[in-house]
C-alpha positions in Angstrom: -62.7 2.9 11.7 -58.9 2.8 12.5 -59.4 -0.8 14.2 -60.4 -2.2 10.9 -57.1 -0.5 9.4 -55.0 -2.1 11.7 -56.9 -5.5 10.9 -56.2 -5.1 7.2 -52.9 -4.4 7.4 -50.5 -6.8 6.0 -47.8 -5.7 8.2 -47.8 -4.1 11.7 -45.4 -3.0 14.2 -46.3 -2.9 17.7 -45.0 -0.7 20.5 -43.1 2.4 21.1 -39.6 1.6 20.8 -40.0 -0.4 17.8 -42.5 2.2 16.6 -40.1 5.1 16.4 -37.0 2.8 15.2 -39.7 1.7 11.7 -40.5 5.9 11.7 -36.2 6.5 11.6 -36.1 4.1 8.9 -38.8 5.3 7.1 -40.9 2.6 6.4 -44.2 3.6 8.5 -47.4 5.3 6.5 -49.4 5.3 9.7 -49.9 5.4 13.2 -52.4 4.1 15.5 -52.4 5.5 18.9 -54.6 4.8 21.9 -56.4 8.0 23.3 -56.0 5.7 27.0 -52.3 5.3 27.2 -50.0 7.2 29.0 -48.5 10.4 27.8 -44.8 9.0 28.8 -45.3 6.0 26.5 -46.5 7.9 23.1 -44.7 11.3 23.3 -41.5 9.5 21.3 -43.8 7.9 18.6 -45.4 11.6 18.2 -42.4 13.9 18.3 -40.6 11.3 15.5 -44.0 11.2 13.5 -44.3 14.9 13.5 -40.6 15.3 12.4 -41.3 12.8 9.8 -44.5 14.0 8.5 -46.5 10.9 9.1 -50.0 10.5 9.9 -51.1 10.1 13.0 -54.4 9.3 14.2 -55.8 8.4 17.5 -58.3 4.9 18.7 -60.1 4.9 22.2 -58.9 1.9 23.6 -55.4 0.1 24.0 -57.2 -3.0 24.5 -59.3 -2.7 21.3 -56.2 -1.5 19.0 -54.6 -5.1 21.1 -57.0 -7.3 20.1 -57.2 -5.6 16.4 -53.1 -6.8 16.1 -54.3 -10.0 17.2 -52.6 -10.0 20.4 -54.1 -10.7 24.1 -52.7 -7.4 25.7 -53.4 -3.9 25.2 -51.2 -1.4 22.6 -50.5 1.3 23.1 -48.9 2.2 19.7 -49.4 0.4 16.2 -47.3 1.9 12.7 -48.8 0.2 9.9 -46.1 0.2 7.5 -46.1 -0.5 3.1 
């Protein structure tokens, strides 16, 4: 499960912006996206991943994929990066 991934992880990046800037820099193996967020929020994290050939794969919940980062809100967008 992708949640599990995101637990493991030694280092995450949370969020769209900061998301796309870690894809530019080319330091992200993975993305984590939440199948419940808007389309406005993840078409930037897609479009760079696709141009940058990185995986992409796809949780249910933002709130779930939150709590997996260890934070109290929902997220819509995790790169795990290394």
């Amino acid at each position: 499960m992708s949640y599990d991934k995101v637990e493991q992880a030694k280092k995450t990046i949370i969020g769209t912006k900061q998301t796309v800037k870690a894809i530019r820099a080319g330091i992200v193996t993975e993305v984590i996206i939440a199948q419940d967020a808007e389309e406005k929020v993840i078409a930037p994290v897609l479009e760079e991943a696709e141009i940058h050939s990185i995986q992409v794969t796809h949780v249910e919940s933002r709130e779930k994929l939150g709590h997996a980062c260890g934070i109290q809100v929902g997220a819509a967008v995790v790169a795990i990066t290394g």
